[in-house]
N, CA, C and O atoms as a Tripos MOL2 file, in Angstrom:
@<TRIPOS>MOLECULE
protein
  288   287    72     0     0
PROTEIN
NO_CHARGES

@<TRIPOS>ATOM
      1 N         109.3400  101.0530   96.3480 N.3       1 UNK1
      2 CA        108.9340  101.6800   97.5930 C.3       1 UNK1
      3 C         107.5620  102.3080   97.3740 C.2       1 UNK1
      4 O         107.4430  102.9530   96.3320 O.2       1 UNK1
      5 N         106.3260  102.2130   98.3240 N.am      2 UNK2
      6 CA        105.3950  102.5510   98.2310 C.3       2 UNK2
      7 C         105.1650  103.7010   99.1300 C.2       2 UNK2
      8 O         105.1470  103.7470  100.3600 O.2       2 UNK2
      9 N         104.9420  104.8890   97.9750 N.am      3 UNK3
     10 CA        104.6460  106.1020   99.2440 C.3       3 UNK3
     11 C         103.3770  106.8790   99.1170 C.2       3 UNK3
     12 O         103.0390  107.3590   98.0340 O.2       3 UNK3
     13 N         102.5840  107.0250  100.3380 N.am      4 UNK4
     14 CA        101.4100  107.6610   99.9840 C.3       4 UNK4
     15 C         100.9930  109.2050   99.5670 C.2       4 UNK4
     16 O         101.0320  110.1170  100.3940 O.2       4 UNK4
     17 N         100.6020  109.3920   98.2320 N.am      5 UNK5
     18 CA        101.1710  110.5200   97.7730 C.3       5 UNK5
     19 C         100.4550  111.7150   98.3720 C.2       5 UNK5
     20 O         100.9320  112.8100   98.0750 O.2       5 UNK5
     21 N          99.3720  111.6950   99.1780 N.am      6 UNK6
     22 CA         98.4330  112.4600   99.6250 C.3       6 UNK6
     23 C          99.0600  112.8220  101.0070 C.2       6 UNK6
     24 O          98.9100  113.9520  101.4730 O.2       6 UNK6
     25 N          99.8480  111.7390  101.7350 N.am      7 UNK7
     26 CA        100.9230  112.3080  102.9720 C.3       7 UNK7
     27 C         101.7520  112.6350  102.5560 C.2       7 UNK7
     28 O         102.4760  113.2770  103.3160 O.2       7 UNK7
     29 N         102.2000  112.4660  101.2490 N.am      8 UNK8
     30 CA        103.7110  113.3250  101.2620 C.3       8 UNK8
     31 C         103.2980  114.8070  100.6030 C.2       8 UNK8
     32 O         104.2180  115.6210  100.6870 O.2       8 UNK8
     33 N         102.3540  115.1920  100.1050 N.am      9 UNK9
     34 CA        101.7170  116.1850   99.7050 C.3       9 UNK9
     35 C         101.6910  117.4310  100.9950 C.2       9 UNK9
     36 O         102.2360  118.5180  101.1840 O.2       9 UNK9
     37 N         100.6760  116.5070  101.7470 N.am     10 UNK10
     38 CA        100.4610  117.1240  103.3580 C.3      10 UNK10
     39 C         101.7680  117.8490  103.8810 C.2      10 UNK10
     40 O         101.9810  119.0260  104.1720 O.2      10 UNK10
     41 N         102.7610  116.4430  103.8980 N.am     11 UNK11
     42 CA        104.4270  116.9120  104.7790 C.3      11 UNK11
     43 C         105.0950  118.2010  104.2670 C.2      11 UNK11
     44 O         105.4960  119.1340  104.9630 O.2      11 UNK11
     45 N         105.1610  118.0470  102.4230 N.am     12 UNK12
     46 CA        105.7820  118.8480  101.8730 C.3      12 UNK12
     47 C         105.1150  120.6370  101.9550 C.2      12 UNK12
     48 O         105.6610  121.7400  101.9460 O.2      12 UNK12
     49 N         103.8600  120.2220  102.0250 N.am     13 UNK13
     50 CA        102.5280  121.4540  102.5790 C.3      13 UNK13
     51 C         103.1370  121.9800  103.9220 C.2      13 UNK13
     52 O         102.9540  123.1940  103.8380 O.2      13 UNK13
     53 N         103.5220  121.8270  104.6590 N.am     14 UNK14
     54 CA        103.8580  121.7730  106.1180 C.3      14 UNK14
     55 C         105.2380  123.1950  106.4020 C.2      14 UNK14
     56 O         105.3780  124.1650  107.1470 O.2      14 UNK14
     57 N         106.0290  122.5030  105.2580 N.am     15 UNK15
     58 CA        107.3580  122.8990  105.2740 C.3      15 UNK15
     59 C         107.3500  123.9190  104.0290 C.2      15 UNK15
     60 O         107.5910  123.4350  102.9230 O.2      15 UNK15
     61 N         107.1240  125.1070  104.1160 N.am     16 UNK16
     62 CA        107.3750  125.8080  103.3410 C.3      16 UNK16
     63 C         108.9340  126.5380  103.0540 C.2      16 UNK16
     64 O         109.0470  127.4180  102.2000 O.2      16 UNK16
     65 N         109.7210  126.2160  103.6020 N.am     17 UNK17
     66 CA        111.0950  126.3220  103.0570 C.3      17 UNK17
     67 C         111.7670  125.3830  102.3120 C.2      17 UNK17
     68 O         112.9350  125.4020  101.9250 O.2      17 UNK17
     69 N         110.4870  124.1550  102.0730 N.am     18 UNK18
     70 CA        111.0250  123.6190  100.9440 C.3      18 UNK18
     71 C         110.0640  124.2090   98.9660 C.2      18 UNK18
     72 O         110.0180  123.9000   97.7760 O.2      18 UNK18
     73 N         109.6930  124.8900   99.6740 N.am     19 UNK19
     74 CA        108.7900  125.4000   98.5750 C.3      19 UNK19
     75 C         107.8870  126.9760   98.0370 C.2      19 UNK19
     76 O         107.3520  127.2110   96.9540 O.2      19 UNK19
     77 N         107.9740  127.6380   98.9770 N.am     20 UNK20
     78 CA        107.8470  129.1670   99.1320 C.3      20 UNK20
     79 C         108.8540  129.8620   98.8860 C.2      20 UNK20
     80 O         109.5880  130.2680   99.7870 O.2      20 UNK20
     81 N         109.0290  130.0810   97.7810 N.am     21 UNK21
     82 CA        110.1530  131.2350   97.4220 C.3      21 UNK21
     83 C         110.6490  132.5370   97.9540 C.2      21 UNK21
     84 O         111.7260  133.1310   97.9390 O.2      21 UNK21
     85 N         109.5100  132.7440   98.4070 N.am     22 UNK22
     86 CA        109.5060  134.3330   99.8320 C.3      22 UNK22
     87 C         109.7140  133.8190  101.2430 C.2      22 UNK22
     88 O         109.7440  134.5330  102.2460 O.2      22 UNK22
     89 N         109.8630  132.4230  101.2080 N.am     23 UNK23
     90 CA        109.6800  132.2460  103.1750 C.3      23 UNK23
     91 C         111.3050  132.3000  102.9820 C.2      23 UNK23
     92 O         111.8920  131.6960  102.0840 O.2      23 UNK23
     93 N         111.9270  133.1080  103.9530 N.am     24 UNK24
     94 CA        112.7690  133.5240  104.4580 C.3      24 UNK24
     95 C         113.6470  132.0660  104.6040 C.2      24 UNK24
     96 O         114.8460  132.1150  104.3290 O.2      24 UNK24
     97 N         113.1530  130.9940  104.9640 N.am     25 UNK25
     98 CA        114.2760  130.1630  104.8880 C.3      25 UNK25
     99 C         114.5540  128.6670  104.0920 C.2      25 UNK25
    100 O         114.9750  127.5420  104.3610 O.2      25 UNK25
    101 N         113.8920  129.6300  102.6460 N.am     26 UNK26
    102 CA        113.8990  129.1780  101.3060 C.3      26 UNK26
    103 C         115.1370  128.8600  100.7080 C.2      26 UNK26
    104 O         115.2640  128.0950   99.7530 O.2      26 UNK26
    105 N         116.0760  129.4780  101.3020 N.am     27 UNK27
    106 CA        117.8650  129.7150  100.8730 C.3      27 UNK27
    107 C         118.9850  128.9350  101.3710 C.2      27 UNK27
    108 O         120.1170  128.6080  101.0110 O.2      27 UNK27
    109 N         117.7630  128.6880  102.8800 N.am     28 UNK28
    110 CA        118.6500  127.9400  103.6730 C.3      28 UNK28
    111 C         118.9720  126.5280  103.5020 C.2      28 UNK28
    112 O         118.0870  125.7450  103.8470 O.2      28 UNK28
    113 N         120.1640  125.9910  102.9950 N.am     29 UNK29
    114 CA        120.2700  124.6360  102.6070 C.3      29 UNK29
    115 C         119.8860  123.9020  103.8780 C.2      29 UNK29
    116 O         118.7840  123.3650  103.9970 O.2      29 UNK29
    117 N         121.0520  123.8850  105.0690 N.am     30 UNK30
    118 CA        120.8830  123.1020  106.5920 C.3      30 UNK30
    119 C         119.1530  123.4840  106.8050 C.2      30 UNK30
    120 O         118.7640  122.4480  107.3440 O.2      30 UNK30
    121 N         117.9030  124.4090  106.6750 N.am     31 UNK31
    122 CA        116.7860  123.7140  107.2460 C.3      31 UNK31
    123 C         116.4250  122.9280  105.9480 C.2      31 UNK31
    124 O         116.1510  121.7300  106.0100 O.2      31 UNK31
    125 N         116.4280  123.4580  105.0410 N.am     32 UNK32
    126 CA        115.5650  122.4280  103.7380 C.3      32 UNK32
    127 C         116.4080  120.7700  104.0610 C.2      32 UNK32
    128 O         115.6850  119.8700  104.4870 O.2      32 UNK32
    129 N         117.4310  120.5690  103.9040 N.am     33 UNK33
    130 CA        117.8270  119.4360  104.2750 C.3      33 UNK33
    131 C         116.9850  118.6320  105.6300 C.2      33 UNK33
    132 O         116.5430  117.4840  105.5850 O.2      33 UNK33
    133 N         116.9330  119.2500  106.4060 N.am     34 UNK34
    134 CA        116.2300  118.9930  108.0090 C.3      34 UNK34
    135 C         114.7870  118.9050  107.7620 C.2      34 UNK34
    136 O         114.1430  118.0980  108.4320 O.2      34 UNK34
    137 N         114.1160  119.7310  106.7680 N.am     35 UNK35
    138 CA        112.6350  119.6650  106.5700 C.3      35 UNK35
    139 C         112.7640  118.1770  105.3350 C.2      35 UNK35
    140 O         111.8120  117.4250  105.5450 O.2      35 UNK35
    141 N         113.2980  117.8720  104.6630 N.am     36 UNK36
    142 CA        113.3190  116.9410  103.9860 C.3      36 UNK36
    143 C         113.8380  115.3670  104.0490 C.2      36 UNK36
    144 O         113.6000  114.3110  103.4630 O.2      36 UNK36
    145 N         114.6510  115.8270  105.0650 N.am     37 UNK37
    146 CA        115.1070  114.4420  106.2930 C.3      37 UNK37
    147 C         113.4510  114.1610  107.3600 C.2      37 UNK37
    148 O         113.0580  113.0670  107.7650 O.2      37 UNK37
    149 N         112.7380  115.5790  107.5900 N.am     38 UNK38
    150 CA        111.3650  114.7550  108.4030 C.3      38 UNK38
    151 C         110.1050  114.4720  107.3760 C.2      38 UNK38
    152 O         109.1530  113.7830  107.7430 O.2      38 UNK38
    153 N         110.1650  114.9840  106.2230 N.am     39 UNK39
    154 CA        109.0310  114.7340  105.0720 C.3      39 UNK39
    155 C         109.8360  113.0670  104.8280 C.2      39 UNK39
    156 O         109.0520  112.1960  104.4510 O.2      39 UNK39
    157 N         110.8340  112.7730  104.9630 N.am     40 UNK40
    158 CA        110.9210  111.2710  104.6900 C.3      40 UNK40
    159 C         110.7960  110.2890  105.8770 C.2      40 UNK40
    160 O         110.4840  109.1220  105.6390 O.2      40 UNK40
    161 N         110.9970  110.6510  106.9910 N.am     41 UNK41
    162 CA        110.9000  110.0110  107.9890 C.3      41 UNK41
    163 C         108.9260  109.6960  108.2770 C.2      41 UNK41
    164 O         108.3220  108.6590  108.5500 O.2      41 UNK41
    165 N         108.5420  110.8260  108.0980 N.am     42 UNK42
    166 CA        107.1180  110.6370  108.2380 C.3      42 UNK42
    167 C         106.3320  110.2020  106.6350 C.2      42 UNK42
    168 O         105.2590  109.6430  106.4120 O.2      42 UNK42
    169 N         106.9950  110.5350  106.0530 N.am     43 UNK43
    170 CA        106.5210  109.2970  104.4200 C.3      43 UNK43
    171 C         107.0830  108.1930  104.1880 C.2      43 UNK43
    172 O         106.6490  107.5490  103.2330 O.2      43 UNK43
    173 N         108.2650  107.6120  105.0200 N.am     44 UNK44
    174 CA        108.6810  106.4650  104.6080 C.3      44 UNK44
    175 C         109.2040  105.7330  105.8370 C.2      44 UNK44
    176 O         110.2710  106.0690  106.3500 O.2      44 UNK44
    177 N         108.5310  104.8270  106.2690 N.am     45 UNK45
    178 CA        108.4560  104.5330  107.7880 C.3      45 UNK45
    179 C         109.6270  103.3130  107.7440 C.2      45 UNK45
    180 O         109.6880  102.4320  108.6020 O.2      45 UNK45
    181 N         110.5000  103.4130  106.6470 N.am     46 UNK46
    182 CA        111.6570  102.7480  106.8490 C.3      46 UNK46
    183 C         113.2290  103.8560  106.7440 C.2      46 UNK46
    184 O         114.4140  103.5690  106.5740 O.2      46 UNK46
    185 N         112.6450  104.9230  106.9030 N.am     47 UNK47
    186 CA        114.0460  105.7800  106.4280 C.3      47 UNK47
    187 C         114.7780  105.7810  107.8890 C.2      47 UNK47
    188 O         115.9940  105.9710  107.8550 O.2      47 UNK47
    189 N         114.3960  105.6610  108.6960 N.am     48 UNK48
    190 CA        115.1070  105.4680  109.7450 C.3      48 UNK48
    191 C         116.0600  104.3370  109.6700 C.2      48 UNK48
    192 O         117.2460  104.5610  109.9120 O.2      48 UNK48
    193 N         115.7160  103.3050  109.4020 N.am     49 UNK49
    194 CA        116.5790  101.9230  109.4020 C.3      49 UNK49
    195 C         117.3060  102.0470  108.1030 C.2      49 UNK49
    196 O         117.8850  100.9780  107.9110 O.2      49 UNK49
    197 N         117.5450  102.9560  107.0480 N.am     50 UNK50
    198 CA        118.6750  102.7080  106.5350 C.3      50 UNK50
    199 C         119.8620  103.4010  107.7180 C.2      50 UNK50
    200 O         119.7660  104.2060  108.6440 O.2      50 UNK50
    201 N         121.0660  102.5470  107.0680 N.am     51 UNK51
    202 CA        122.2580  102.8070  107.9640 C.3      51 UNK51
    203 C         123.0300  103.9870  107.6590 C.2      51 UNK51
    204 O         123.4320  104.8230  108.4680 O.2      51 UNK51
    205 N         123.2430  103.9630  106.0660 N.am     52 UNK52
    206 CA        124.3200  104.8850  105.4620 C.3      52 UNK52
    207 C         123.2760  106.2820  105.2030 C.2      52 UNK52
    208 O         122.0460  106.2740  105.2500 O.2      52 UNK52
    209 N         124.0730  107.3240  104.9520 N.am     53 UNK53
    210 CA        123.6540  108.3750  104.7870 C.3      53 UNK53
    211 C         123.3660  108.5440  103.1160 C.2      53 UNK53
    212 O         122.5810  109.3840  102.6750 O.2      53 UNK53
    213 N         124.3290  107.3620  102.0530 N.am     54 UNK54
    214 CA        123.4370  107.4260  101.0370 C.3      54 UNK54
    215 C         122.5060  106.9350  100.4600 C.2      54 UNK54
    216 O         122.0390  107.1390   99.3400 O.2      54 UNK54
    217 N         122.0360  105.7770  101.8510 N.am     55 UNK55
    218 CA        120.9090  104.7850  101.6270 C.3      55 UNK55
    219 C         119.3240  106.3000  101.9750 C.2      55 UNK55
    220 O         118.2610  106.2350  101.3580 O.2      55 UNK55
    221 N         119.5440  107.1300  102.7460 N.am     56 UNK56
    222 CA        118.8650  107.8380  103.1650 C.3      56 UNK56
    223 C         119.2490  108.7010  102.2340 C.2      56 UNK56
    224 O         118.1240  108.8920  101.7720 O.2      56 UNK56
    225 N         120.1920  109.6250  101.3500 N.am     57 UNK57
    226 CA        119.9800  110.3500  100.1940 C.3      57 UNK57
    227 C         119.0660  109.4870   98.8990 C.2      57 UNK57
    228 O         118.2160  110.0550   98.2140 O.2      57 UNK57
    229 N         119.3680  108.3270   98.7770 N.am     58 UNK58
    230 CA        118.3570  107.7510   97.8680 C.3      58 UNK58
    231 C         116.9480  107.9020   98.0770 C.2      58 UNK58
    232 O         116.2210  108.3770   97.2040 O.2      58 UNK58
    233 N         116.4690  107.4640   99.3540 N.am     59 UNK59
    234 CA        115.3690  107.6270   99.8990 C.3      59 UNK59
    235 C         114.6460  109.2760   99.6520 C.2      59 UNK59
    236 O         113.4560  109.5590   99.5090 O.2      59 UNK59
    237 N         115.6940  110.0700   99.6660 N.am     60 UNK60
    238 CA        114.6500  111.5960   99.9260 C.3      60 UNK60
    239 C         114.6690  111.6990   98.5860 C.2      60 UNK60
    240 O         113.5670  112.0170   98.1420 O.2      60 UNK60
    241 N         116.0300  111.4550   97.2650 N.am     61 UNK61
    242 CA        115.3620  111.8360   95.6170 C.3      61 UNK61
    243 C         114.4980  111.1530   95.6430 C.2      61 UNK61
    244 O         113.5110  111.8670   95.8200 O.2      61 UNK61
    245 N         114.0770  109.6780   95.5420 N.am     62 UNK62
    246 CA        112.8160  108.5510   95.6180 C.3      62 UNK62
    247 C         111.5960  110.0730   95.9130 C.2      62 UNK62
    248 O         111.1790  110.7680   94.9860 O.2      62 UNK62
    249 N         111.3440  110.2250   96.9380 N.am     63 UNK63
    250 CA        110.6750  111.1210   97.5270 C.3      63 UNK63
    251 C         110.0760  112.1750   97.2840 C.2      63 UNK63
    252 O         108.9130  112.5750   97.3150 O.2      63 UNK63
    253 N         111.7930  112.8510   96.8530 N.am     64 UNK64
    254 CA        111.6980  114.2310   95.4450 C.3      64 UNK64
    255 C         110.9410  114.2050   94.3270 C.2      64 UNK64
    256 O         110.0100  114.9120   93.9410 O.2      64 UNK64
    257 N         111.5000  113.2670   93.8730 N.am     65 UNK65
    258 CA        110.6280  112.9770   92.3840 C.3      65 UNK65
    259 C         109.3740  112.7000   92.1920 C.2      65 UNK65
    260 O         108.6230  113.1150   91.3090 O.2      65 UNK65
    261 N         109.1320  111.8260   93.2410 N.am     66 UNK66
    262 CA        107.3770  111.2150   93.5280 C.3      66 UNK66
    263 C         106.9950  112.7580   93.6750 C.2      66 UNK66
    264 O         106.3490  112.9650   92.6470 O.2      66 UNK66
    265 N         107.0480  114.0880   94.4740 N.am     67 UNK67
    266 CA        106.1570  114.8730   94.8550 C.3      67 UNK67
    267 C         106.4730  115.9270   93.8890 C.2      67 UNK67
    268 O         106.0000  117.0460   94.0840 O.2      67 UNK67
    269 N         107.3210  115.6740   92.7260 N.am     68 UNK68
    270 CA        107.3170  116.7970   91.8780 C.3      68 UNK68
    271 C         106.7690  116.0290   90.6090 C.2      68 UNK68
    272 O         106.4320  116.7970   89.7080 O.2      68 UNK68
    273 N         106.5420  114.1600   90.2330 N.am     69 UNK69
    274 CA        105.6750  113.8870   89.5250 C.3      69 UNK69
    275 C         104.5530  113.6640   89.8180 C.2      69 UNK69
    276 O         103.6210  113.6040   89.0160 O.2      69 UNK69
    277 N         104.4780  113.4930   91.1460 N.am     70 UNK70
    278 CA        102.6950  113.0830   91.5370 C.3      70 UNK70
    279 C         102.6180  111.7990   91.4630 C.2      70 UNK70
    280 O         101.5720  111.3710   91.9500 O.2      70 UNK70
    281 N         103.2720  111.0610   91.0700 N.am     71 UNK71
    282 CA        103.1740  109.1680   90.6950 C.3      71 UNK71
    283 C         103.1680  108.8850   92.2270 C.2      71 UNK71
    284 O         103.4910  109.5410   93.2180 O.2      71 UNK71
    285 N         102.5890  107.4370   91.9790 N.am     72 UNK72
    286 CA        102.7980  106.6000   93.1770 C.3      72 UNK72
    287 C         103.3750  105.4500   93.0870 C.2      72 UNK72
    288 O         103.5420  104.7640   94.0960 O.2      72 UNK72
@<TRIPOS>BOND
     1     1     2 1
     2     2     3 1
     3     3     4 2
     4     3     5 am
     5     5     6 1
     6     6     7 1
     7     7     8 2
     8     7     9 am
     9     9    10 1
    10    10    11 1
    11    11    12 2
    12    11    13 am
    13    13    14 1
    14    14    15 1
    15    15    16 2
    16    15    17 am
    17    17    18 1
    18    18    19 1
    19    19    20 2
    20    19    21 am
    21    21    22 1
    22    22    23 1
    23    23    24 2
    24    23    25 am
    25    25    26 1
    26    26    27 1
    27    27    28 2
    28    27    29 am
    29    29    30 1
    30    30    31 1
    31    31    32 2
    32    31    33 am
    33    33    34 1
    34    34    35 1
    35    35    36 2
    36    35    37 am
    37    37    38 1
    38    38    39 1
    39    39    40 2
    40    39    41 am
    41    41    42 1
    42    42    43 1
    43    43    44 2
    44    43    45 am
    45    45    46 1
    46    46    47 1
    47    47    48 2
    48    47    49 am
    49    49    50 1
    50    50    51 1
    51    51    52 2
    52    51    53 am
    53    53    54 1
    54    54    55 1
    55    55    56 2
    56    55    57 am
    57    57    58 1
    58    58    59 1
    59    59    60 2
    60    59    61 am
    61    61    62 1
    62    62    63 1
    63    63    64 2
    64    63    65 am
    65    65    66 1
    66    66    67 1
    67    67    68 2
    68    67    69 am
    69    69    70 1
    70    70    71 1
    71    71    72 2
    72    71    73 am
    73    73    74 1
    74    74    75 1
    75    75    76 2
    76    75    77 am
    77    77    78 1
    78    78    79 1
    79    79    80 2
    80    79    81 am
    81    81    82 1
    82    82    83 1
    83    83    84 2
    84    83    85 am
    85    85    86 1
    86    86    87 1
    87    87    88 2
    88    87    89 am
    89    89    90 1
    90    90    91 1
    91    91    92 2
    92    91    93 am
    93    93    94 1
    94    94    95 1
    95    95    96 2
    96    95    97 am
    97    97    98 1
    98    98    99 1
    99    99   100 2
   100    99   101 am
   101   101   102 1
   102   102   103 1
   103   103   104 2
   104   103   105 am
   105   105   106 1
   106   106   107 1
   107   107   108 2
   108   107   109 am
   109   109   110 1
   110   110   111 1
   111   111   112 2
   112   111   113 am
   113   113   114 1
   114   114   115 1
   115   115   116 2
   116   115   117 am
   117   117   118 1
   118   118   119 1
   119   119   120 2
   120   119   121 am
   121   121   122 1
   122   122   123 1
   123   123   124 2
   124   123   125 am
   125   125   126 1
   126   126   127 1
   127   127   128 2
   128   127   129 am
   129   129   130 1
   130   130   131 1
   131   131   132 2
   132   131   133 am
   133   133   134 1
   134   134   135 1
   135   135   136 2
   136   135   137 am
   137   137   138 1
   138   138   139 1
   139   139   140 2
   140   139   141 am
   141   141   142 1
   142   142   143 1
   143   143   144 2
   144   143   145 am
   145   145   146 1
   146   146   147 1
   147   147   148 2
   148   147   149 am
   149   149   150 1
   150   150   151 1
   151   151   152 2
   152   151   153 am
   153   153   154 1
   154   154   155 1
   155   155   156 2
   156   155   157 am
   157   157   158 1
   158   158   159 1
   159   159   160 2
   160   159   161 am
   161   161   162 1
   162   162   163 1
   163   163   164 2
   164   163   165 am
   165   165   166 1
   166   166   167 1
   167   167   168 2
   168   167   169 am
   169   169   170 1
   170   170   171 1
   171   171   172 2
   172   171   173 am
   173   173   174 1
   174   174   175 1
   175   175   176 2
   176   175   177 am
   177   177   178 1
   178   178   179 1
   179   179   180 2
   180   179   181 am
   181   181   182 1
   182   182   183 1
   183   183   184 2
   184   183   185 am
   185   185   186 1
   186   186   187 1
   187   187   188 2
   188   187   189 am
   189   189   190 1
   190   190   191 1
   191   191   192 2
   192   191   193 am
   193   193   194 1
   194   194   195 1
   195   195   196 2
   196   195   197 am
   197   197   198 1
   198   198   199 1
   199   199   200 2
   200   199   201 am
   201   201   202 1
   202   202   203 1
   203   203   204 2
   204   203   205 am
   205   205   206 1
   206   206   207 1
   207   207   208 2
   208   207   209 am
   209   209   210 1
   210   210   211 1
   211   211   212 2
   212   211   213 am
   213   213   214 1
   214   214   215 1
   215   215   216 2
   216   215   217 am
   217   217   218 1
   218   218   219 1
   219   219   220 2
   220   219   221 am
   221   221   222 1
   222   222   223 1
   223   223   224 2
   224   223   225 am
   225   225   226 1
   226   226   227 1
   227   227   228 2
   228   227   229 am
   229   229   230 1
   230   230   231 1
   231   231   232 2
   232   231   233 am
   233   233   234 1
   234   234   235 1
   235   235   236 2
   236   235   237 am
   237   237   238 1
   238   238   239 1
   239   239   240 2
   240   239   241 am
   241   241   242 1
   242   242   243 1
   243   243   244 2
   244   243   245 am
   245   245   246 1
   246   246   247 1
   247   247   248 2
   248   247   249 am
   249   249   250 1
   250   250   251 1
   251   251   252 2
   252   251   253 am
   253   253   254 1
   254   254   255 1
   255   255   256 2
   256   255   257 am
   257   257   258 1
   258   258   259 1
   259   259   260 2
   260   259   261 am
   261   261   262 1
   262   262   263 1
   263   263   264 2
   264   263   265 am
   265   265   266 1
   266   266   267 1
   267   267   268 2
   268   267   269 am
   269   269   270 1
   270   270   271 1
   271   271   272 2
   272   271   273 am
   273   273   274 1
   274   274   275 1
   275   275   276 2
   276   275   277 am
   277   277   278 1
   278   278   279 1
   279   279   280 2
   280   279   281 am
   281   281   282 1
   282   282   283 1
   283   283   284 2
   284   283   285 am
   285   285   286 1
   286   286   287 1
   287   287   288 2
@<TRIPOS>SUBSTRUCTURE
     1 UNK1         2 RESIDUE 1 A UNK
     2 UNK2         6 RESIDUE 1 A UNK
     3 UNK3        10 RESIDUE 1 A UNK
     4 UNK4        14 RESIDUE 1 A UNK
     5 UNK5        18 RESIDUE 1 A UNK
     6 UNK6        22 RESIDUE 1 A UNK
     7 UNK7        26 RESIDUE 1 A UNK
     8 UNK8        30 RESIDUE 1 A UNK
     9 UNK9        34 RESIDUE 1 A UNK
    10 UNK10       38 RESIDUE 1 A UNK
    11 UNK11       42 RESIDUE 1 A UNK
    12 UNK12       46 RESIDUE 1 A UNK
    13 UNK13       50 RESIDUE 1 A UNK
    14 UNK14       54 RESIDUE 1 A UNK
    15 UNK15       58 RESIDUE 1 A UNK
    16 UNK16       62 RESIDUE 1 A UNK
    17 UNK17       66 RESIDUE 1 A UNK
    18 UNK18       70 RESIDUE 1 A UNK
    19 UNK19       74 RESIDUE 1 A UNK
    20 UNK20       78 RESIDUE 1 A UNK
    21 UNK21       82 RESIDUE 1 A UNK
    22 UNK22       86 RESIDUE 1 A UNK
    23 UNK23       90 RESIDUE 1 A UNK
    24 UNK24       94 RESIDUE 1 A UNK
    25 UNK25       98 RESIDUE 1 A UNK
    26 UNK26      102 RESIDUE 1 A UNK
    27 UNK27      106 RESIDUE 1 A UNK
    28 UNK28      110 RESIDUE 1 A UNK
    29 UNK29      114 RESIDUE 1 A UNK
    30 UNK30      118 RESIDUE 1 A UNK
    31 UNK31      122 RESIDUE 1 A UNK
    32 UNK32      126 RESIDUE 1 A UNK
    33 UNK33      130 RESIDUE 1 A UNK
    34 UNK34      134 RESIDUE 1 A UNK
    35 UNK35      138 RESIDUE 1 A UNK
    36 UNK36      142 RESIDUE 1 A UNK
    37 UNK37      146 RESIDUE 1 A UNK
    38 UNK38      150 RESIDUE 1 A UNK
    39 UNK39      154 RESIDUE 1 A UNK
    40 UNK40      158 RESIDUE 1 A UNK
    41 UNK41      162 RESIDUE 1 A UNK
    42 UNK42      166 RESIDUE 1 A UNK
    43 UNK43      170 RESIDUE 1 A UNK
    44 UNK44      174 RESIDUE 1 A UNK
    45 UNK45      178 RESIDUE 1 A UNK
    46 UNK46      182 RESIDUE 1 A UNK
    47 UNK47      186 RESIDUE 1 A UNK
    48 UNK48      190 RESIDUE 1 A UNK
    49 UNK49      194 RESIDUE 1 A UNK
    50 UNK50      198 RESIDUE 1 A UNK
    51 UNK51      202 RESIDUE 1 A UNK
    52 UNK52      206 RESIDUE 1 A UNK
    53 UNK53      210 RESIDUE 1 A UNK
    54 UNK54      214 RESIDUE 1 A UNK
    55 UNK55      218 RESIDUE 1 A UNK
    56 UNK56      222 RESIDUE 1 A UNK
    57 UNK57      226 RESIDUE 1 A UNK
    58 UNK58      230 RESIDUE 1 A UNK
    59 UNK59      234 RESIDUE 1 A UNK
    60 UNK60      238 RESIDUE 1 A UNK
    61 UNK61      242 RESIDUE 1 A UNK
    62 UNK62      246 RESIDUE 1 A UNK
    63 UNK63      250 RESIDUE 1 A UNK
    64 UNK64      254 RESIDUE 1 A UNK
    65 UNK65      258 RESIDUE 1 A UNK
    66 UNK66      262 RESIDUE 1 A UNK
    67 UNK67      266 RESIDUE 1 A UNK
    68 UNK68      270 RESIDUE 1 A UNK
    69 UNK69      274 RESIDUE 1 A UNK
    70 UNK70      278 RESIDUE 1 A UNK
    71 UNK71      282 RESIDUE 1 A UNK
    72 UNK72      286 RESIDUE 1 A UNK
């Protein structure tokens, strides 16, 4: 899967409750899940068309990992 690491940089920039330790809804599993369901939808312009919900958990570690190694 090819993801562009400079938009997923941007997305993950966006959403600071996936990454601000003081933003108030840093704790919250249901938004980080919701901010990380749209950092994949807008980095991976096929996450919509998986069907299953663990074809789309694969998709967001894929995702995870790319923006905590920086690889492309």
């Amino acid at each position: 899967m090819e993801i562009d690491t400079e938009k997923l940089i941007s997305e993950i920039e966006e959403k600071p409750e996936l990454w601000n330790l003081n933003s108030k809804d840093y704790k919250d599993r249901n938004k980080k899940k919701i901010a990380w369901a749209t950092v994949a939808r807008n980095t991976f312009p096929e996450y919509e068309k998986k069907e299953t919900d663990s074809e789309k958990e694969a998709v967001g570690k894929e995702i995870n990992i790319k923006s905590i190694s920086g690889s492309r």
